[in-house]
Each structure stands twice: as C-alpha cells, then as structure tokens.
C-alpha positions in Angstrom: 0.0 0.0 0.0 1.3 3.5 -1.3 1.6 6.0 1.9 0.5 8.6 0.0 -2.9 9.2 -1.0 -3.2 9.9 -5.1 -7.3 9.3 -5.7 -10.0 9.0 -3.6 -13.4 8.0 -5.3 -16.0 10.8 -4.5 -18.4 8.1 -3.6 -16.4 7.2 -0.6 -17.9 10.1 1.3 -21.4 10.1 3.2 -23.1 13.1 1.8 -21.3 13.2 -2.2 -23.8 16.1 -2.6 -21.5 18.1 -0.6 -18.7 17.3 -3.0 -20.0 16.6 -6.4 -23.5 18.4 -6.9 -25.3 14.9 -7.0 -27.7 13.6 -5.4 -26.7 11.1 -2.8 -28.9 8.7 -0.4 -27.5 10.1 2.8 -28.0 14.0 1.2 -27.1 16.3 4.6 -25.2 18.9 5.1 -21.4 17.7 5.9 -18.5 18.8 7.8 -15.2 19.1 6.5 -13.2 17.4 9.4 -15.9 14.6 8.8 -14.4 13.9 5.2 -11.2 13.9 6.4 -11.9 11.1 9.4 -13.5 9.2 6.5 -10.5 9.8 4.1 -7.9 8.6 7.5 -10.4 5.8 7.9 -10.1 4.2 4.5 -6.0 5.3 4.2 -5.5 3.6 7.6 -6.3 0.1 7.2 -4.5 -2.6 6.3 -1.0 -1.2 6.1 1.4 -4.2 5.8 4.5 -4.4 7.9 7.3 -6.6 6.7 10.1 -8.5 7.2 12.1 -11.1 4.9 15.1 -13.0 6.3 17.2 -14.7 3.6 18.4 -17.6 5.6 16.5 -19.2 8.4 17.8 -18.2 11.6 15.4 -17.5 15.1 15.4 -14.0 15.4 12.7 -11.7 17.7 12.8 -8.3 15.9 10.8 -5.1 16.4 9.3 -4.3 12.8 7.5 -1.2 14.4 7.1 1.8 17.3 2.9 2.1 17.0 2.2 5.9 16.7 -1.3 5.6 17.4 -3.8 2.9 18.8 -4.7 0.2 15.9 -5.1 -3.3 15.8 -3.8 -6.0 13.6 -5.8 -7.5 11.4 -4.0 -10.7 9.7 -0.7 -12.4 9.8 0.6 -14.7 6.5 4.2 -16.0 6.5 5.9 -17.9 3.5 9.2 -19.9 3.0 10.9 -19.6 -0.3 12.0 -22.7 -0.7 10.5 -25.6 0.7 11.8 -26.9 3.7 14.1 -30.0 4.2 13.0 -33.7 6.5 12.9 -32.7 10.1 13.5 -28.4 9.0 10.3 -25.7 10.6 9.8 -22.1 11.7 7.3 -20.8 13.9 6.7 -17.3 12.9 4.6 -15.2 14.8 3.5 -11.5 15.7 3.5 -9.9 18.8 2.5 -6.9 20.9 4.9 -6.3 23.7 5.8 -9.7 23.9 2.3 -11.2 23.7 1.2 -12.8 20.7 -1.3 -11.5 18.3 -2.5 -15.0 17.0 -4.4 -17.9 18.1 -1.2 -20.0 17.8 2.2 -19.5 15.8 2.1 -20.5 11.8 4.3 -23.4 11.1 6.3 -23.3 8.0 7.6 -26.6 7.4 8.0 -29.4 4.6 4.0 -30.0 4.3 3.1 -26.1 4.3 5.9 -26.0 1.1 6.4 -22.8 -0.7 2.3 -21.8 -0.1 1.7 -18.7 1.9 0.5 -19.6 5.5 -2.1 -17.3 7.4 -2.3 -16.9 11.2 -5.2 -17.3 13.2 -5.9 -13.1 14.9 -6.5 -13.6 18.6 -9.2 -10.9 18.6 -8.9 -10.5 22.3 -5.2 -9.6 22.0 -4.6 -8.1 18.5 -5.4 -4.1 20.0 -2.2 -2.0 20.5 -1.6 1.6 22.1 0.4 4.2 20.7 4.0 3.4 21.8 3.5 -0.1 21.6 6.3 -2.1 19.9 5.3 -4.8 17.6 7.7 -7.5 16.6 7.7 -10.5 14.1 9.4 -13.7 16.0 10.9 -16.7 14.5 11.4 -19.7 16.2 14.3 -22.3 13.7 14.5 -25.7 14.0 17.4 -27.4 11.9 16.4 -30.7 9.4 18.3 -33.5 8.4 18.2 -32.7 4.5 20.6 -31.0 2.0 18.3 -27.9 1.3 17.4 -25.5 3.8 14.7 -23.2 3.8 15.2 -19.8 2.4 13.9 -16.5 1.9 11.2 -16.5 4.4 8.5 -13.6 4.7 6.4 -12.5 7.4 3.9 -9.7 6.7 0.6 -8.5 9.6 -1.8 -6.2 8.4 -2.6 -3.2 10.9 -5.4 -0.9 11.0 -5.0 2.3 12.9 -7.9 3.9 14.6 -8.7 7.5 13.9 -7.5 9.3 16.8 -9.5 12.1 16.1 -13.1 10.0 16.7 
C-alpha cells in the first residue's frame, strides 16, 4: 500500500452532494473534518509491515514503534523454498511480547512454498500508541541438503482515527 494518498473515489464520502452536486442517499449537510476522518479511515487500514530473512535463523525483531492505537488484522508467513526432512519455523506477531495469534504459523516441509495465514486472537490483536510490535521466529534445523530460504512475514494493521 502507497503511503500517500493519489485518488479518492468521491463516492467514498457520506453526503457526495457536498462534494459533487449529485444527489446522494445520505443527502445532509457535511462537515469538512468529517471527510477527512473518513478519508484517515479508509487510508489507515490494512497497512502491511514486513520482514524477509534470507536464511532461516530464530530471530525476535521489532518491525514497528505504533504511533497511534490500531489493531492488527492478519498475519501470513511464506518460506521460499521448501523446507528440508525434520527443518520448521514458527513465525509469529507480537505486541509487547504477547502474541497476536491464536497460535504461531508453522512453515515446514507439508506447508511448502504456499503462503501460511495466522489465526488473529481478537482478544489480543489491539495496541496503544507506543507499543512495539515484533515479528518472531522460532528455527529448528532438518536433516536434509536444502534449507529453507527467503522467508516472509507480513501483519496487516489498521490504525484507529485518533480524532473520533
């Protein structure tokens, strides 16, 4: 997703009278700032937050400082290559060290090169501004010639509209 806003459709709006002269089923008078909470609305979900790794390793990194309250809203993970007899990652997202998902996704020989998608705990997938959220990988070694490679993590985030 582009961080910068380069069309809106004018239909997005309650009250497109305002805007484009035409008649529209929820034709009232509307407020500026409301536009613009309704524009923030629709910019602010799902913004993806990344991270590849090239070779598997565990690693527990922060992918993000929240700068305003949000939650996330999915989690996928995918290995590059598929992974060798006995070879897994657990991947998983976190808020402050708690995670996000029902349980961890498992990339491993049987989930191959297919992209994997978490189950959102929706009793802890809220943040606060300041919050840190991090993308952990847990590594287990296989016995086979051809590791797993190029592995990608990505959550989805909606930010509230601090302004509601």
């Amino acid at each position: 997703m582009s961080s910068k806003i380069t069309q809106a459709p004018l239909d997005i709006f309650h009250g497109g009278r305002s805007i484009t002269g035409k008649s529209h089923e929820l034709d009232y008078p509307y407020e500026l700032a409301e536009i613009i909470r309704e524009l923030q609305a629709a910019h602010n979900k799902d913004i993806p937050i990344s991270h590849h790794q090239a070779t598997a390793a565990s690693l527990d990194i922060d992918v993000m400082i929240a700068q305003q309250d949000g939650t996330i809203e999915s989690f996928k993970a995918v290995s590059g290559a598929t992974a060798a007899a006995g070879e897994s990652m657990t991947v998983d997202v976190q808020i402050g060290g708690v995670s996000a998902l029902t349980a961890a996704i498992t990339l491993d020989a049987a989930a191959t090169t297919v992209v994997q998608s978490g189950t959102i705990d929706t009793a802890a997938n809220s943040f606060s501004a300041g919050d840190i959220i991090s993308i952990v990988r847990v590594y287990t070694a296989g016995g086979g010639p051809t590791p797993m490679v190029n592995t990608l993590a990505t959550a989805g985030i909606s930010m509230v509209d601090a302004t509601s």
